[in-house]
VOPAGU-2260 file (C-alpha; in pm, 1 decimal, decimal comma):
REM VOPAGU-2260
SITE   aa  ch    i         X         Y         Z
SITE  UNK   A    0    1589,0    -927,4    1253,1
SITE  UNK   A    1    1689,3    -923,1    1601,2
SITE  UNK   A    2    1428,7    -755,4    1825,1
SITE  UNK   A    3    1435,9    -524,4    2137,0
SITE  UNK   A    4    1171,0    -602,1    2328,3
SITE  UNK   A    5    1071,6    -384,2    2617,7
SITE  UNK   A    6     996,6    -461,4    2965,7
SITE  UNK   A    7     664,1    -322,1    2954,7
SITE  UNK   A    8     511,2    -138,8    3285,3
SITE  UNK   A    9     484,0     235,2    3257,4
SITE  UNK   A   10     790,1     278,2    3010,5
SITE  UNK   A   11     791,8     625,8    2920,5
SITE  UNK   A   12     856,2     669,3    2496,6
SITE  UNK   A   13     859,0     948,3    2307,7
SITE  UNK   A   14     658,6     851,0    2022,4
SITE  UNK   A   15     467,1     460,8    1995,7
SITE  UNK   A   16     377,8     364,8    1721,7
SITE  UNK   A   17     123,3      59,9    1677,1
SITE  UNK   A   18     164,2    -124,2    1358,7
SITE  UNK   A   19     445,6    -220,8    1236,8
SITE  UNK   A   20     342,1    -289,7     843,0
SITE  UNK   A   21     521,7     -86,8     608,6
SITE  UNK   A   22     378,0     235,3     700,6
SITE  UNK   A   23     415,7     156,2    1036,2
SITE  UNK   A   24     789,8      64,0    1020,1
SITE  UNK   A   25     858,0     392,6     835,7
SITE  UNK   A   26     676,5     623,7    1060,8
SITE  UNK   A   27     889,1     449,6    1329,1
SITE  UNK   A   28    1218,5     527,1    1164,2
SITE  UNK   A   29    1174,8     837,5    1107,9
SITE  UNK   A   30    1076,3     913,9    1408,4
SITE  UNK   A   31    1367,8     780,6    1570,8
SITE  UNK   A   32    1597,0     948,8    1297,3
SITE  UNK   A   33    1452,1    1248,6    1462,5
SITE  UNK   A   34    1615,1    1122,5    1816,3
SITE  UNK   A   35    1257,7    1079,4    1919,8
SITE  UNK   A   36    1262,8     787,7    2187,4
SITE  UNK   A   37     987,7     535,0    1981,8
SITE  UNK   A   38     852,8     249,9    2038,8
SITE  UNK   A   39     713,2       3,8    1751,5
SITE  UNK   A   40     419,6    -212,2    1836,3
SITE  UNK   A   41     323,9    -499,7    1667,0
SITE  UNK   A   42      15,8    -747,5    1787,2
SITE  UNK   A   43     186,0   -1068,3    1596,2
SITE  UNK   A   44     491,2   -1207,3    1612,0
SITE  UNK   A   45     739,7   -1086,4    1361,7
SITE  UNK   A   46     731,2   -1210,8    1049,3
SITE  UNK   A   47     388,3   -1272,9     922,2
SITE  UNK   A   48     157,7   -1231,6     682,9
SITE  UNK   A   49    -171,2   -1145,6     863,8
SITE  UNK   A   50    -182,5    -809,0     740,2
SITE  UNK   A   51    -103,1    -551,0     368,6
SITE  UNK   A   52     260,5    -538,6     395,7
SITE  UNK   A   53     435,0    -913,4     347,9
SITE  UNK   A   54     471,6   -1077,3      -1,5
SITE  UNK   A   55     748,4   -1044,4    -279,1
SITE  UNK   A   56     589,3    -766,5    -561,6
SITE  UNK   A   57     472,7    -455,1    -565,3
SITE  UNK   A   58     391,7    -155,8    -849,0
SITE  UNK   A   59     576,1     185,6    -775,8
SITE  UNK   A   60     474,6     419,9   -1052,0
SITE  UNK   A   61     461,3     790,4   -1098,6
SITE  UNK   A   62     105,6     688,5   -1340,6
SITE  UNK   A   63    -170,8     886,9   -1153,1
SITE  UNK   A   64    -444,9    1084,9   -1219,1
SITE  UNK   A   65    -410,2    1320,5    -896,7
SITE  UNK   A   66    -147,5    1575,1    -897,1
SITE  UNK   A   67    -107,2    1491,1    -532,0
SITE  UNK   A   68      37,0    1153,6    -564,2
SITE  UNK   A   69     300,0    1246,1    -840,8
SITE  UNK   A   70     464,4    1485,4    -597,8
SITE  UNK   A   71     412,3    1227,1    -350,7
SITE  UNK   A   72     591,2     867,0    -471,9
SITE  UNK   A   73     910,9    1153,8    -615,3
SITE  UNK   A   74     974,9    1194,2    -257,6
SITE  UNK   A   75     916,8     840,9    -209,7
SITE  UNK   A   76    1145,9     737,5    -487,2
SITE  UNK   A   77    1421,1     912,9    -358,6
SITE  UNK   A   78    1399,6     744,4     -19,8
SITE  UNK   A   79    1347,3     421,4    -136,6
SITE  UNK   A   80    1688,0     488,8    -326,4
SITE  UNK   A   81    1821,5     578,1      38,1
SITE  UNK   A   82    1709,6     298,2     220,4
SITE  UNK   A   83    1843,1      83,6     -50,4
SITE  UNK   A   84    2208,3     234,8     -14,9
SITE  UNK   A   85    2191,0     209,1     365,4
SITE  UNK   A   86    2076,5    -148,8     350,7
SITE  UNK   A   87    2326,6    -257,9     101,2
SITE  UNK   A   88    2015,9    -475,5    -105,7
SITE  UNK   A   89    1857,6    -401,0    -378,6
SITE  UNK   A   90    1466,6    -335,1    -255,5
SITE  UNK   A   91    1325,7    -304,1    -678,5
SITE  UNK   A   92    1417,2    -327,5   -1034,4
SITE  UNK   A   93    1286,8     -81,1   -1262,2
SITE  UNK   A   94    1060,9    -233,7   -1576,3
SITE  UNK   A   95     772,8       0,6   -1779,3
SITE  UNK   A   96     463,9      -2,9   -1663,6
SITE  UNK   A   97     144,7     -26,7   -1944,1
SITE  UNK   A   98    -232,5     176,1   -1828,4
SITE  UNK   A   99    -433,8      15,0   -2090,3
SITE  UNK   A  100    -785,3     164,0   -2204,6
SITE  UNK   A  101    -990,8     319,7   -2456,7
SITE  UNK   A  102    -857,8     632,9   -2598,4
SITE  UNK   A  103   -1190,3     848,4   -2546,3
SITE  UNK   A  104   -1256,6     714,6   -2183,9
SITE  UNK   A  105   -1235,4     978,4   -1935,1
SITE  UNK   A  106   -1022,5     803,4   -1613,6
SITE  UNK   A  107    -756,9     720,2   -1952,7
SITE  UNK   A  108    -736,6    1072,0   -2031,2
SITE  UNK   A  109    -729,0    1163,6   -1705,7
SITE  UNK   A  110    -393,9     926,6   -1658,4
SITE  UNK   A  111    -253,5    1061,0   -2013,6
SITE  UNK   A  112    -294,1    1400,1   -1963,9
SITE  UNK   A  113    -136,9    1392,5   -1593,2
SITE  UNK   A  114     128,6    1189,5   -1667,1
SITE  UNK   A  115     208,0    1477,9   -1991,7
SITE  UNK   A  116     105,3    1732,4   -1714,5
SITE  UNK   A  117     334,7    1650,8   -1506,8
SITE  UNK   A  118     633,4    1587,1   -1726,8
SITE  UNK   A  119     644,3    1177,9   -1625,0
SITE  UNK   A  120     861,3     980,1   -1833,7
SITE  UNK   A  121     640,3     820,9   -2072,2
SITE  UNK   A  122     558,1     673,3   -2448,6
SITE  UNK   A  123     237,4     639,0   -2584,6
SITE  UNK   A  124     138,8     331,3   -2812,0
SITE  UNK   A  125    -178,9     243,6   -3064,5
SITE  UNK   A  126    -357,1     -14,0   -3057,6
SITE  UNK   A  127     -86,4    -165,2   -3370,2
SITE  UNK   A  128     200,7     -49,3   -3176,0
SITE  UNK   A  129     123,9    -244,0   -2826,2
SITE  UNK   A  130      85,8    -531,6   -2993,8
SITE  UNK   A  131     408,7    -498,2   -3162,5
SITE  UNK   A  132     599,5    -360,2   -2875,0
SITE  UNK   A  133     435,7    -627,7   -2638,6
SITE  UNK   A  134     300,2    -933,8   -2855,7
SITE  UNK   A  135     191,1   -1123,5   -2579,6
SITE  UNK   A  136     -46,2    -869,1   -2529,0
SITE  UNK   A  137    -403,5    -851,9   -2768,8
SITE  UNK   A  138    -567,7    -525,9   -2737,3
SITE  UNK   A  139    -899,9    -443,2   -2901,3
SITE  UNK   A  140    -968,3    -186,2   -3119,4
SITE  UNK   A  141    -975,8     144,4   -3005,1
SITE  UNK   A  142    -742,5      36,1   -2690,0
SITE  UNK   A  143    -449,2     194,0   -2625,8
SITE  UNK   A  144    -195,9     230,9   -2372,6
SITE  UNK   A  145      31,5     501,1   -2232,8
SITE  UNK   A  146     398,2     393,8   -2049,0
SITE  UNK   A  147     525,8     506,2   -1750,0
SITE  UNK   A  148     883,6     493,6   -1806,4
SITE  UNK   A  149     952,3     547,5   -1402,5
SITE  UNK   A  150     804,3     268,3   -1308,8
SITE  UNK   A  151     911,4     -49,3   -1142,8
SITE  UNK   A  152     889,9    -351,8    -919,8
SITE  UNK   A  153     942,1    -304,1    -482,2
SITE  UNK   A  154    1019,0    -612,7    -281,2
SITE  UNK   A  155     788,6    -621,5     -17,7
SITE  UNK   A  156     933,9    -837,0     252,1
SITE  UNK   A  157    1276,1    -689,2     171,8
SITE  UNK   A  158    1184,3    -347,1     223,6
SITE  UNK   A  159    1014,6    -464,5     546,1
SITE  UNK   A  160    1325,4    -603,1     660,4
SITE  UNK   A  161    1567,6    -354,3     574,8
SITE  UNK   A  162    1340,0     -40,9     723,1
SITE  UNK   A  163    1305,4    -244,2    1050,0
SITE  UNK   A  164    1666,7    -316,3    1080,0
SITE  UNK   A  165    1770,7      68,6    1040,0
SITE  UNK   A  166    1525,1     156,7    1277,3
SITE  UNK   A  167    1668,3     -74,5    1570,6
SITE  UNK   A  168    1988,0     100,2    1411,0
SITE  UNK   A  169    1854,5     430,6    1472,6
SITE  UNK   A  170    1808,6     375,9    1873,2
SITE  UNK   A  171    1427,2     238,8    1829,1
SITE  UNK   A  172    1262,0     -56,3    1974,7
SITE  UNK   A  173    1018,0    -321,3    1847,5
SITE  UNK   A  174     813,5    -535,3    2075,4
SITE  UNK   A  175     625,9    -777,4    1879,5
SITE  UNK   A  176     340,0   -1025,0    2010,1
SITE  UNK   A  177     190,9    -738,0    2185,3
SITE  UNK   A  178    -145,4    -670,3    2094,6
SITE  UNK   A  179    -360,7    -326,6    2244,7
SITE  UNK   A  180    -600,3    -370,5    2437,1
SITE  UNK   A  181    -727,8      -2,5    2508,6
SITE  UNK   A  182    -533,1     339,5    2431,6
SITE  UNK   A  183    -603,5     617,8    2737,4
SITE  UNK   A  184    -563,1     942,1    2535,3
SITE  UNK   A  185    -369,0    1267,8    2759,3
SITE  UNK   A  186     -30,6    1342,6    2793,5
SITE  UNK   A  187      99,0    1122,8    2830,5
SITE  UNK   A  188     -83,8     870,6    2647,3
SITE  UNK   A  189    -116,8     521,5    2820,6
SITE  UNK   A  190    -112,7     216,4    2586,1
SITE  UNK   A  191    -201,0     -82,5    2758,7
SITE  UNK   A  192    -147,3    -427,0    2581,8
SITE  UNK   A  193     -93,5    -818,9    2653,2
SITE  UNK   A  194     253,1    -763,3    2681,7
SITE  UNK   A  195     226,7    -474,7    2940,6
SITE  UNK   A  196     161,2    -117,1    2944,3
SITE  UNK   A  197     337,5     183,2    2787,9
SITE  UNK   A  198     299,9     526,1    2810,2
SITE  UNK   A  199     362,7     814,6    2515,6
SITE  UNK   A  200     418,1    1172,3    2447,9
SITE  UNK   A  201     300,0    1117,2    2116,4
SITE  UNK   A  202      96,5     796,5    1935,5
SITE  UNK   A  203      54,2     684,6    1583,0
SITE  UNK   A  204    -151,5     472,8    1483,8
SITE  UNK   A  205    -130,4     261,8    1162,0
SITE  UNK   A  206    -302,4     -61,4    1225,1
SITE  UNK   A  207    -429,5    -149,8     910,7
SITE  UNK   A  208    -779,9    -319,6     901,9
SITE  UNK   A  209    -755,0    -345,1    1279,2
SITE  UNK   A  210    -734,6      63,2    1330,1
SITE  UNK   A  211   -1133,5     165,0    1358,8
SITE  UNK   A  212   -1119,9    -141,3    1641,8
SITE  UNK   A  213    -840,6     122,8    1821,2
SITE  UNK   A  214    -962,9     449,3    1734,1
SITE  UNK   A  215   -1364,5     409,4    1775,9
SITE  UNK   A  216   -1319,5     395,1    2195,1
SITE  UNK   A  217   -1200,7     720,4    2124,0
SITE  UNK   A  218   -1483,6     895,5    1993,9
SITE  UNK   A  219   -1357,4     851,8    1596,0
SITE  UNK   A  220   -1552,6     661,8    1346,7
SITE  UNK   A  221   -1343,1     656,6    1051,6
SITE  UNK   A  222   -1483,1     488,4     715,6
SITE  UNK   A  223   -1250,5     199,4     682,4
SITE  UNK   A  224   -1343,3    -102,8     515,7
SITE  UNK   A  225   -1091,0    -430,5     541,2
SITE  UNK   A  226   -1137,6    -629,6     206,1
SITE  UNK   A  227   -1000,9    -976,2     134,8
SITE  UNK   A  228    -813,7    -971,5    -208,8
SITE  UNK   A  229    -692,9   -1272,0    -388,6
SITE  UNK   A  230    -365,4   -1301,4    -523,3
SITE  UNK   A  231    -332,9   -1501,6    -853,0
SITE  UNK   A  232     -40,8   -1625,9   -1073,3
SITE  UNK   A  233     -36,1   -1762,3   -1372,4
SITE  UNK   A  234     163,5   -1958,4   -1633,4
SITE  UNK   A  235     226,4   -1945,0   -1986,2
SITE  UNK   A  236      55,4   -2243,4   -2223,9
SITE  UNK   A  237     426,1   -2279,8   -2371,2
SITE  UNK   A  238     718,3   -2144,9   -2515,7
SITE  UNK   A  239     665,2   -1877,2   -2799,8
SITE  UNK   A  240     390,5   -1678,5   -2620,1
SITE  UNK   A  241     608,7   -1384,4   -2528,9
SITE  UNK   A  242     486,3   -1356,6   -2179,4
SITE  UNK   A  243     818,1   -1342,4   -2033,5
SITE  UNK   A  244     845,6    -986,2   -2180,1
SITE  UNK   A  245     529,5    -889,1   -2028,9
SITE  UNK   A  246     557,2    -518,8   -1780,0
SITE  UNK   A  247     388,6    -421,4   -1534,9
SITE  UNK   A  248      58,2    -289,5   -1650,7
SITE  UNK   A  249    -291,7    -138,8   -1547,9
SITE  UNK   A  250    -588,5    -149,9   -1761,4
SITE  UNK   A  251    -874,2     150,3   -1710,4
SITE  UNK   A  252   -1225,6       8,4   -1742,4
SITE  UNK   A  253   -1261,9    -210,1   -2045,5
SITE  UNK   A  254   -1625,1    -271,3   -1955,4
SITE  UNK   A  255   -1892,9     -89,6   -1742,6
SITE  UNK   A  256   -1844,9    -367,5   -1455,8
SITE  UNK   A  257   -1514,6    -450,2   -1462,8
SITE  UNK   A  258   -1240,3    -146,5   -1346,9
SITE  UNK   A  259    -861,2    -214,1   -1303,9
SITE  UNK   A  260    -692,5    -530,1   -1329,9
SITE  UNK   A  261    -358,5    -529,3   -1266,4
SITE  UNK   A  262     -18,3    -740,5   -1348,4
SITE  UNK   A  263     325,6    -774,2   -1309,9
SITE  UNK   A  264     590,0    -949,5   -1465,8
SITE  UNK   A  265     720,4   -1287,5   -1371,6
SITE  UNK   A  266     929,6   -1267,9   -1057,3
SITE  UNK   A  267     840,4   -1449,4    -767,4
SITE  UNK   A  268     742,6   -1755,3    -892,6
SITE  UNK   A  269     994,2   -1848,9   -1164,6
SITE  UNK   A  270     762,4   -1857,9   -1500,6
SITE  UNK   A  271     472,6   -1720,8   -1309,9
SITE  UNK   A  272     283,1   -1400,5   -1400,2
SITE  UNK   A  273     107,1   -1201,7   -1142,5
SITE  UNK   A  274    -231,5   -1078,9   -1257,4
SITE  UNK   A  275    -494,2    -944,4    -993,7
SITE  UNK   A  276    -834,3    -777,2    -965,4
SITE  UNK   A  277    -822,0    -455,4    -737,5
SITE  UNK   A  278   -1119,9    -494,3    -526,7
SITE  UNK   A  279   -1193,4    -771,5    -315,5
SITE  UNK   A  280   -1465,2    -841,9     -53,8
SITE  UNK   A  281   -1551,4    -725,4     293,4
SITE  UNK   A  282   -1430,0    -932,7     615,4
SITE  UNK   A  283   -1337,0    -949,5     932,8
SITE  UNK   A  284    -929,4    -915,4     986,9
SITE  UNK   A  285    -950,2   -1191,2    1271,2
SITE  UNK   A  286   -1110,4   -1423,8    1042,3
SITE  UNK   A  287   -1026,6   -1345,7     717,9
SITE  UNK   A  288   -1108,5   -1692,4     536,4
SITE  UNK   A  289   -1456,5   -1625,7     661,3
SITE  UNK   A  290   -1633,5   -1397,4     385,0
SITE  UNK   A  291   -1977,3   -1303,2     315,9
SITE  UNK   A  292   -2054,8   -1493,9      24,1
SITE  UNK   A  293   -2317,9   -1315,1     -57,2
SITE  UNK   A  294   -2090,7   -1022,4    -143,4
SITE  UNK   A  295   -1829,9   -1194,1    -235,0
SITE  UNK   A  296   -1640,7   -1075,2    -574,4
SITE  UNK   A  297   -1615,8   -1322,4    -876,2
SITE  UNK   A  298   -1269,3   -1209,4    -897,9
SITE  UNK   A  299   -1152,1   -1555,7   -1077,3
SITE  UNK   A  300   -1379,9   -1531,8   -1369,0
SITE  UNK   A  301   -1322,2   -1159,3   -1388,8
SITE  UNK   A  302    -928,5   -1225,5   -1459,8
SITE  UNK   A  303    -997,6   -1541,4   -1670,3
SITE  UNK   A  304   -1162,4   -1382,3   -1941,8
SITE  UNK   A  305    -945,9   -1093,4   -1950,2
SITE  UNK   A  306    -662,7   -1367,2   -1986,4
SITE  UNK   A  307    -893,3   -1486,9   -2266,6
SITE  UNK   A  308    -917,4   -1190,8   -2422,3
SITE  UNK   A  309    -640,1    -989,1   -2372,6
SITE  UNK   A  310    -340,8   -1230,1   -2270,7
SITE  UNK   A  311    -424,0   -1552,5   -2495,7
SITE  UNK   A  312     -64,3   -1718,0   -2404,2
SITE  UNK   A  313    -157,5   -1753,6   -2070,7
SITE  UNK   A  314    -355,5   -2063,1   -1929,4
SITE  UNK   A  315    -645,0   -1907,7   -1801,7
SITE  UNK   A  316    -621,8   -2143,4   -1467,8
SITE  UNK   A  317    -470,0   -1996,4   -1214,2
SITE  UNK   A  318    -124,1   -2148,9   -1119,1
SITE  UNK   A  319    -106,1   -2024,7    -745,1
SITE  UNK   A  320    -332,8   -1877,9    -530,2
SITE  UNK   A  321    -287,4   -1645,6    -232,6
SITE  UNK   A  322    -430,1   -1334,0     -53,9
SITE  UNK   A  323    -362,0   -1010,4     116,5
SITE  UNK   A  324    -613,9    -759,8     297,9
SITE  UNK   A  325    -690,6    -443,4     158,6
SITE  UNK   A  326    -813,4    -105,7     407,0
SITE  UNK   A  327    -997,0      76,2     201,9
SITE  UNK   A  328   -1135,2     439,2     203,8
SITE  UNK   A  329   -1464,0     512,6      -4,6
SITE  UNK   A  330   -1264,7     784,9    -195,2
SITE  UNK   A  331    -971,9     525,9    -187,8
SITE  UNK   A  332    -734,7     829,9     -71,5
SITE  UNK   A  333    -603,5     781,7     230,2
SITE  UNK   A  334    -609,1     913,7     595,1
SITE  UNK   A  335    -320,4    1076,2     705,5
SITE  UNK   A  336    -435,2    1337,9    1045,6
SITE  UNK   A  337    -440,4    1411,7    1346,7
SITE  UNK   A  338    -741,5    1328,3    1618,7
SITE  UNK   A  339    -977,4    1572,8    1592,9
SITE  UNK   A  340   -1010,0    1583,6    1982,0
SITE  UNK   A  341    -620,8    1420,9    2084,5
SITE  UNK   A  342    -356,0    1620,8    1905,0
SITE  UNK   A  343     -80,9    1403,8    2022,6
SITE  UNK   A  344    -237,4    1125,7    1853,9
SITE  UNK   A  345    -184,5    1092,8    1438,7
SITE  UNK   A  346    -314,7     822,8    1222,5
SITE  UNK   A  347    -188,3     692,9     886,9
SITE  UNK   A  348    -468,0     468,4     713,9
SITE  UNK   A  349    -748,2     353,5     440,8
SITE  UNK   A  350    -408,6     258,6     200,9
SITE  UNK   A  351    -715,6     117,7     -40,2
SITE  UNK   A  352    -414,3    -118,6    -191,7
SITE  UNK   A  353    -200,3     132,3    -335,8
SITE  UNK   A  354     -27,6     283,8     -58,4
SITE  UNK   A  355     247,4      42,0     -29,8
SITE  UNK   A  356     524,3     242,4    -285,8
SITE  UNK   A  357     466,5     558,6     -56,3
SITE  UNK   A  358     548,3     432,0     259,4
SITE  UNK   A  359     882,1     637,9     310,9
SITE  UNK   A  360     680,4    1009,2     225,0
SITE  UNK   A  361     384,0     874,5     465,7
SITE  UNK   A  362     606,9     812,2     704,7
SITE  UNK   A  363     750,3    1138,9     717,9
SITE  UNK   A  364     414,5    1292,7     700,3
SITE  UNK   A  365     301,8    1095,9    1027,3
SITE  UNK   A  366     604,8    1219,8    1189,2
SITE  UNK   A  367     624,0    1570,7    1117,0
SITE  UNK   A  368     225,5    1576,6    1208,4
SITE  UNK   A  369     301,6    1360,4    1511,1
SITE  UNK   A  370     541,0    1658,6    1579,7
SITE  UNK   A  371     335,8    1944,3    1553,2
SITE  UNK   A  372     541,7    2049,1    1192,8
SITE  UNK   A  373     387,0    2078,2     872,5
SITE  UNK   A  374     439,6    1850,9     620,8
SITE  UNK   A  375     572,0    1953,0     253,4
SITE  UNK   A  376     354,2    1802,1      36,3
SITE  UNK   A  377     -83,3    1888,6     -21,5
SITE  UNK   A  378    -283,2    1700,5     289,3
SITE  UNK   A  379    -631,9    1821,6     175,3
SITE  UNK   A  380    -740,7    1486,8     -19,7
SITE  UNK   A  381    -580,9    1314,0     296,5
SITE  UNK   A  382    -759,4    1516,0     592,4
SITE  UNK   A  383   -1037,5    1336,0     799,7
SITE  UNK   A  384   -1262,8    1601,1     785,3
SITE  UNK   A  385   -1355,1    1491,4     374,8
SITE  UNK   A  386   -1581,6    1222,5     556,5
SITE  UNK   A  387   -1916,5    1411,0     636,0
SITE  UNK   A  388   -2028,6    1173,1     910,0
SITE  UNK   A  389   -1673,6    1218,7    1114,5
SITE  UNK   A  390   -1601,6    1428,9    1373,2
SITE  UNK   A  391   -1434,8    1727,2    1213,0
SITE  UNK   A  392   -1055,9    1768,3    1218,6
SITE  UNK   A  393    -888,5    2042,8    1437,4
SITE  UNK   A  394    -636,4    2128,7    1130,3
C-alpha cells in the first residue's frame, strides 16, 4: 500500500482518525466517502501485527443471541460484498457454521430461537445427525447443534489492505509511525504526536487496547480490558479422520467452567485446523509477552481435552502457535459514542473479539455520530452511559 504521509505542523483535517485496525480503516473511508478531509493515524508502521486486526481467518455469522447484532453484520454483509467488488479480491468464502450445546441450556436456546426469530438461514441437527453430517465431529449425548447457513470465513489482512487502499482512493491520508502523545479537546481539536501535530474538526478514536491510555486525560474512564489470546492450530493424526470437512463452529458451555471454544476450517495453514478458546488473560499492550501468571488462562489444556473429547482425529498437540489481543468490555458489547463532555470527539471500542465481521456498519456508525447524524441501526447496548461508574453520555 502506498502511503500519504503528511507534513505534520498544524494541518487542518476534517475528521482524524487514530487507529488504523479494521475499525479504524473503515471509519476512515467512510468518512472520506463523505468528502470529509480525514486523516488516518496509526502509531506503528504499516503492516504489523501489534494489535486485533492482522492474521488470515475470521468468523462472519448472522448466529447471535441479540437482535441487535443480526441487523447489524446484514448491513455489514452487504458492504463487505462492496468492498470486495471495488477491490477486485475475494475478502471470504462462505462455509456453515456449527453452535454446538446442550439442547435444554439456556445461551443454546437463546442462539436457536434468535436465529428462527429472525428468519437466519439455518438447519438444525441431533446429536445422530451431527455426527453423520460431520463425522469428524463426536458429540455427547444430549448435544446438539444448530447451522448458520450465512456464515463464512473473512480474510483479515486482505480486507485490511483493500479498505486502506480505497480510502487513499477516496482523497484520504494515512500517516503511519506516528504515535499520540496527548489529544487537546475544542474545536478544533489538536492532536499532537511523534510525527508532528494535527489539528481536527472532528476525532475518532479507535485505538484498540491502547484507547483508555488516550481517552482517560480527558476525563473518561471507560472499562476496557486488553487480553492476550492464543491462537492455536492443529493437525489431523492421518488420513480418514474427516477433518478436512470440518466448518466453522461454536460450542455453548459444555461444562460450568469452560464457555465457547471456537474453530474454523483448514485454511491458512494447509492441513491445519484453527481451534481457539475465547478468553484470554489481562496485559499490558506494550508488553504483551509479559502476563500475570497468576491469572493467566490454561487455555492449552482447555482446547486439548475438548480435542479429546469432541474432535478425536485431531492430535491434541498443538501444531502452531500464535496470538492476537483482545479489548474487551465486561458486557462484551461494544462502545460506539460520543464524549460525554467533547461532542466532536466519537469512539469505537471494547470489540471483546467479535467485532472484526462488523467493521464496515461500525464504521458508518462512527461517522454518522462523528457527524452529528443518527445512525440506522439500535445504539442502546452500545452507549457509554450502560457503565455505572462512567461519566454519563450527552445522547
Amino acid at each position: 500500500m502506498a502511503i500519504q504521509e503528511s507534513s505534520g505542523l498544524s494541518c487542518l483535517y476534517d475528521a482524524v482518525v487514530v487507529g488504523a485496525g479494521i475499525q479504524g480503516c473503515f471509519a476512515a473511508y467512510h468518512l472520506a466517502k463523505r468528502g470529509q478531509r480525514t486523516l488516518l493515524l496509526e502509531q506503528f508502521p504499516l503492516p504489523h501485527t501489534r494489535g486485533s486486526s492482522h492474521g488470515q481467518s475470521r468468523i462472519i455469522r448472522s448466529a447471535y443471541p441479540q437482535d441487535h447484532y443480526v441487523a447489524m453484520v446484514k448491513g455489514a454483509y452487504r458492504q463487505w460484498a462492496e468492498l470486495e467488488a471495488k477491490a477486485d479480491t475475494p475478502l471470504h468464502r462462505p462455509t456453515p457454521m456449527l453452535v454446538l450445546g446442550q439442547e435444554q441450556n439456556p445461551e443454546f436456546q437463546s442462539y436457536w430461537q434468535a436465529m428462527r426469530r429472525l428468519r437466519v438461514s439455518s438447519e438444525v441437527f441431533t446429536s445422530h445427525a451431527l455426527a453423520q453430517k460431520y463425522p469428524a465431529i463426536r458429540p455427547h449425548a444430549g448435544e446438539m447443534a444448530v447451522v448458520d447457513l450465512t456464515a463464512g470465513v473473512l480474510y483479515p489482512d486482505k480486507a485490511l489492505r483493500a479498505v486502506q487502499e480505497q480510502f487513499l482512493r477516496s482523497g484520504g491520508t494515512v500517516q503511519d509511525g506516528a504515535k499520540v502523545l496527548s489529544i487537546l479537546p475544542g474545536n478544533p481539536i489538536t492532536i499532537t504526536t511523534n510525527r508532528g501535530e494535527y489539528q481536527a474538526k472532528r476525532l475518532a478514536v479507535t485505538a484498540g487496547p491502547w484507547t483508555s491510555r488516550l481517552l482517560s486525560p480527558l476525563g473518561l474512564e471507560l472499562p476496557l480490558q486488553p487480553l492476550r489470546i492464543h491462537v492455536y492450530y492443529w493437525r489431523a493424526k492421518g488420513p480418514g479422520t474427516h477433518v478436512e470437512q470440518l466448518p466453522c463452529f461454536l460450542s455453548i458451555n459444555l461444562n460450568q467452567n469452560v464457555r465457547h471454544i471456537y474453530g474454523l476450517p483448514a485454511d491458512e495453514y494447509p492441513g491445519l485446523v484453527k481451534i481457539c478458546y475465547h478468553y484470554g488473560s489481562p496485559v499490558d499492550p506494550d508488553q504483551p509477552d509479559q502476563l500475570d501468571r497468576a491469572s493467566a488462562v490454561p487455555d492449552l489444556q482447555i482446547l486439548q481435552d475438548f480435542i479429546r473429547n469432541y474432535l478425536p482425529g485431531l492430535d491434541p498437540e498443538p501444531a502452531v502457535q500464535e496470538s492476537c489481543l483482545y479489548t474487551n468490555t465486561p458486557d462484551e458489547d461494544f462502545i460506539l459514542d460520543r464524549h460525554p463532555q467533547f461532542s466532536n470527539i466519537v469512539i469505537g471500542a471494547g470489540f471483546s473479539g467479535h467485532g472484526f465481521k462488523f467493521a464496515p456498519v461500525i464504521g458508518e456508525i462512527l461517522c454518522k455520530l462523528s457527524l452529528g447524524e443518527e445512525p440506522p441501526y439500535d445504539l442502546a447496548p452500545f452507549r457509554i452511559r450502560r457503565f455505572p461508574a462512567s461519566p454519563k453520555s450527552t445522547l
